[in-house]
N, C-alpha and C positions, 0 to 999 in steps of 0.2 A: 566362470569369471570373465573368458574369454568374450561370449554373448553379452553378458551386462557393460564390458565397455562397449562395446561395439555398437549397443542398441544406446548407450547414452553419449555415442559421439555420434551417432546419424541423429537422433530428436535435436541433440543442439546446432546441427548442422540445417538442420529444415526451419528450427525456429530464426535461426540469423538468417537463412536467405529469404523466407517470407518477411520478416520485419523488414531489412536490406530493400528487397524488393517493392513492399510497401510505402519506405521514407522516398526510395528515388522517383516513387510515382508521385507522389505529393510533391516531390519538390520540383517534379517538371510541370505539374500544374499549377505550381503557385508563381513559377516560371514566366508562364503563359499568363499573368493576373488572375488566375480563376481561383475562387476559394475552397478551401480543400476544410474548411470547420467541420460541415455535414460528413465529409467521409470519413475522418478520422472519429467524430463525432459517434457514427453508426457504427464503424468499425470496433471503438472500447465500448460499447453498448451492449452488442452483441455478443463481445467476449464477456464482460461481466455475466449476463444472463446465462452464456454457458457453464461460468465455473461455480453459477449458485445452484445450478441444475447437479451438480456433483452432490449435493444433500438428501436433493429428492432419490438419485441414484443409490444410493446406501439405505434407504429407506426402502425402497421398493426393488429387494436384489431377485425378485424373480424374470424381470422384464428382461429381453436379450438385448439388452446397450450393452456389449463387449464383456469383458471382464472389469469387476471391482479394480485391478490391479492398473490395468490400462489405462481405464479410466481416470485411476491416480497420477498416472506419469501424464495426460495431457491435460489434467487440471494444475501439475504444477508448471507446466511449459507456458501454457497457455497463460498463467496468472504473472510470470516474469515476465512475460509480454507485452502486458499492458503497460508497464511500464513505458516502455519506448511510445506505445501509442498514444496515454494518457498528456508527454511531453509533447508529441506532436501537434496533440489537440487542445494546447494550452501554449503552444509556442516556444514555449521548454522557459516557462517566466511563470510567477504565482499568480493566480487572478485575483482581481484587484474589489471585486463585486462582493457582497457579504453573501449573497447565496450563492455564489459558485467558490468564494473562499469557504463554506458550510460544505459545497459537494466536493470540492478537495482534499479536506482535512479528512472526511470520511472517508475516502480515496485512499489516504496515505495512511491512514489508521488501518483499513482492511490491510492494505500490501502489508506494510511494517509486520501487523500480526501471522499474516502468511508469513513474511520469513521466519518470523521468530519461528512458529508452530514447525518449519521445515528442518528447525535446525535442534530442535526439542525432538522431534520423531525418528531423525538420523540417529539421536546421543542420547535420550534418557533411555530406551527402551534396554539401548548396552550396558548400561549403570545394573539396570533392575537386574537382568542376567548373570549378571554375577554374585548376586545375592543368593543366599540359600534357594530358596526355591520360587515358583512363583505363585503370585498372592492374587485372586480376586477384592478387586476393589470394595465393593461391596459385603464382604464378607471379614475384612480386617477388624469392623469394631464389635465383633465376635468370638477373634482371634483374640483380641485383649481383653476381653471378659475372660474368657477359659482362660490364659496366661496369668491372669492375676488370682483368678479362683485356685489356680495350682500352685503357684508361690505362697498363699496363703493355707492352704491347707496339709502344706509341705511343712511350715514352721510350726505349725501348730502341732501336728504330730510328734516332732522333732522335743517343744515342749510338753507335752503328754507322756513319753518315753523316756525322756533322758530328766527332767525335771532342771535343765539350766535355762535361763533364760537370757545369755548374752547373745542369740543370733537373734531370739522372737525381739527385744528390746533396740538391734541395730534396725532391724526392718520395720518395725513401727517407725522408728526418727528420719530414716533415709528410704527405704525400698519403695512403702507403701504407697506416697505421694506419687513413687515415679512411675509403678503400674497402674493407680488409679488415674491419673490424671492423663490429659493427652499433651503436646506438644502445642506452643505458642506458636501465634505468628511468626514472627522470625525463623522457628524453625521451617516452618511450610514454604518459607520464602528461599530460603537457603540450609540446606540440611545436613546437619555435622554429625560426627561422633565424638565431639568433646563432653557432653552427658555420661555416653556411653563407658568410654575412659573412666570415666572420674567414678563410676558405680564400681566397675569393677576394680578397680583401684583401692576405694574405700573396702571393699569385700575382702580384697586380699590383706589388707593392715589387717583387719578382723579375724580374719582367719583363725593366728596361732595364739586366739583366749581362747577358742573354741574346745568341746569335747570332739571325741571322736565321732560320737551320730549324728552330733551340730557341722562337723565336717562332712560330712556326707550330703550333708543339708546344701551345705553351702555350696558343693557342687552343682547342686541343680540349679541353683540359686543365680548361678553364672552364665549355667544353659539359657535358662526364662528369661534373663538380662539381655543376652544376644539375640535371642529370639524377640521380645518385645522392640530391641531398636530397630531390627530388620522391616517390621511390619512399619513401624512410625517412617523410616525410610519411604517404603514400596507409597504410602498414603500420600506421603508430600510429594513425590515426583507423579504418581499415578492423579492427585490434586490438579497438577502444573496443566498437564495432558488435558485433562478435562477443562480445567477452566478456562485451558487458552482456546477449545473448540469452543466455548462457548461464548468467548468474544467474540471470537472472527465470525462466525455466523450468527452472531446479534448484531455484527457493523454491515455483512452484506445487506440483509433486506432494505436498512433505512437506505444503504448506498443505491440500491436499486429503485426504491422509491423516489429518492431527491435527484435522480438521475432522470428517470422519466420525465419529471416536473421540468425540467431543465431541458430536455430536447422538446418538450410542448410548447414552453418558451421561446425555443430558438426557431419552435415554426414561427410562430405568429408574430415574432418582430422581421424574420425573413418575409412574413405575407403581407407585411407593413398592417395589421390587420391592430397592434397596440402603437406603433412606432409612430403612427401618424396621428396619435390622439397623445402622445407624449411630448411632439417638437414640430414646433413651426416653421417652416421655410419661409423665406420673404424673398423671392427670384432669384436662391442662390440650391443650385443643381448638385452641388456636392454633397451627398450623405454617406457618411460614418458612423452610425450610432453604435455601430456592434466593435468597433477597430479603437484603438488606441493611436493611433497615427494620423498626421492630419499632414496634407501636402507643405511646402514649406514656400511655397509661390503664391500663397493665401495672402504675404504681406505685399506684394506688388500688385495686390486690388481685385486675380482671379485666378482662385488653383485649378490647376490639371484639371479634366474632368477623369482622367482615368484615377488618377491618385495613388498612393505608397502601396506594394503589396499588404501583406496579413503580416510580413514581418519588420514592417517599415521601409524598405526597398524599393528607391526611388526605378519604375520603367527605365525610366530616359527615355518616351517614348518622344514622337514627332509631336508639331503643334497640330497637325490636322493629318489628314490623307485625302491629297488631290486629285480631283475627278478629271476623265478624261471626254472632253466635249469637242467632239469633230477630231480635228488633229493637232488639238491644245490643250493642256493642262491648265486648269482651273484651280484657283483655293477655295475650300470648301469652312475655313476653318470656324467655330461656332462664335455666334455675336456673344457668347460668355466671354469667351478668351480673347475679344476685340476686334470680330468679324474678320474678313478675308487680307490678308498680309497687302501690301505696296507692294513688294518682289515681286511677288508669285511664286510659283513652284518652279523647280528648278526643268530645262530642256528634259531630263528625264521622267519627269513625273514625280521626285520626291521633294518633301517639303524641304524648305530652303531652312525653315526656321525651325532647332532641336530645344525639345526640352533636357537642358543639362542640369547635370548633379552638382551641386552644391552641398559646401559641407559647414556644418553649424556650430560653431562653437558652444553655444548654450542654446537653451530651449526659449524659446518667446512664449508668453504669459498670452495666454486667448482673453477677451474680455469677459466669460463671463465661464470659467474654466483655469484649474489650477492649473501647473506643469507637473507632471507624473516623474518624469523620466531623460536622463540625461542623451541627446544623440552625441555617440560618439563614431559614429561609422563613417568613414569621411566620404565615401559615396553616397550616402544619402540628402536630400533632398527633401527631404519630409520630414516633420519635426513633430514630439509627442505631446500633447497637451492633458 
């Protein structure tokens, strides 16, 4: 017991400080304005691709990748972690696009089903345990064959022998239905013993019309009763188990597919390779097409060229950086942003003129572009269209 904590406080201990360690590197490079899409991008890429690899592993248990066991503990380490990455590579906001709201929902569909399946393999397998014995799945509607061929041929003899017919006559109206038949929906969904009760319940009103061999009868009659709910049990949670692997590994593969398609995608609008047959510039140097953000100095005739980070995040960089010619500081600043300052740059070489943060009460309507998104950040400078 002592080992099992211990080895599940160091796994959660490695997983927080690689995540940990991995948000504070993204966020010193997004810091710096550098985009961090692609790295978190390959980053839940390659962890997906890892934990579908967990399938093939179960599949092929002769190959020495570690033990089945291990393997389990860092497919499920591994799959709570995407979590964190999944948000970082989506800005911790819903995407707004119908094929990356398509590769999301699949996202969230896989995760959701991993927790469920996490918390179903912790707690039903204790359920079944304490049931009489244990059942092979495939072998339960076997078990209800031979349990009903024996309740049946139980009564009949009972009739044969004793020549009454008050137990053969309850078991036709009430038993028979309940051994031939299997259990509804509902019950596979959620699974009671209020049947169960209610047979034997009805068995024991019965009871004291009975003869003596019809009592005898009816003993067994009580055994096969318990014995058949236990099986209908072991079926519907043994059901739950199977069905929910078969979700979750019918959502990975699409996940993995529309994942790929989606980083093919984000080369070839990063290679400008679709991006320049989609949008025309007309002498204006600012492009966004992949960002929700748009500078908010757009309405004073020329934005930034640097522009808002990945999470709208005005720099507040300089207007330019002043070049140093002979033993004088020069402005260098671009004829976009209105050619070189009257000032100058200041005796030390930095620009005179800051680009400062401004804060927006509402969003300005682009002309040919709806507004998404309220800025409220009162640092910000860049407003979302």
């Amino acid at each position: 017991m002592k080992s099992f904590v211990s080895r599940r406080l160091r796994n959660t201990a490695l997983t927080v400080a690689t995540l940990g360690g991995f948000a504070a590197w993204t966020g010193w490079r997004e810091a710096g304005l550098r985009s961090t899409s692609f790295d978190t991008g390959y980053a839940l890429f390659a962890a997906i691709l890892f934990l579908a690899l967990y399938n093939l592993r179960k599949k092929l248990p002769v190959l020495p990748w570690t033990t089945s066991g291990g393997w389990l503990q860092t497919h499920l380490y591994v799959g709570l972690g995407t979590a964190i990455l999944f948000g970082l590579h989506v800005g911790w906001r819903m995407p707004d696009g119908i094929f990356e709201m398509t590769l999301a929902g699949f996202y969230l569909a896989t995760f959701a089903s991993g927790l469920i399946g996490l918390y179903w393999t912790r707690t039903l397998p204790r359920k079944l345990a304490r049931v009489s014995e244990e059942v092979i799945y495939e072998r339960i509607p076997l078990l209800r064959s031979q349990l009903r061929d024996r309740a049946q041929q139980a009564v009949l003899e009972t009739v044969g022998s004793a020549g009454a017919t008050t137990l053969s006559e309850f078991y036709s109206e009430r038993l028979h239905h309940f051994f031939e038949q299997s259990r509804g929906w509902r019950y596979m969904l959620r699974p009671n013993n209020r049947l169960r009760r209610q047979m034997l319940d009805e068995l024991t009103e019965v009871n004291r019309y009975l003869s003596e061999p019809e009592r005898k009868t009816c003993e067994q009659l009580f055994a096969l009763i318990r014995r058949r709910d236990d099986l209908d049990y072991h079926a519907a949670l043994q059901w739950r188990l199977k069905g929910w692997l078969f979700l979750h590994i019918g959502l990975t593969y699409p996940l993995v597919a529309i994942a790929s398609v989606h980083g093919l995608l984000a080369h070839l609008f990063a290679g400008r390779a679709v991006r320049e047959s989609l949008q025309e510039f007309k002498g204006d140097t600012y492009e966004r097409p992949n960002q929700p953000w748009l500078c908010g100095l757009a309405d004073e005739g020329a934005s930034c060229p640097t522009g808002p980070g990945r999470r709208g995040r005005c720099p507040g960089a300089s207007a330019c950086h002043p070049l140093l010619e002979g033993d004088r500081w020069v402005c260098n600043r671009s004829p976009a942003r209105g050619g070189p300052c009257e000032n100058g740059p200041s005796p030390d070489g930095s620009c005179s003129k800051s680009i400062n943060a401004r804060r927006y009460d509402r969003c300005e309507l682009a002309a040919d572009a709806l507004c998404l998104d309220v800025c409220w950040r009162p640092w910000a400078a860049c407003v979302c269209y």
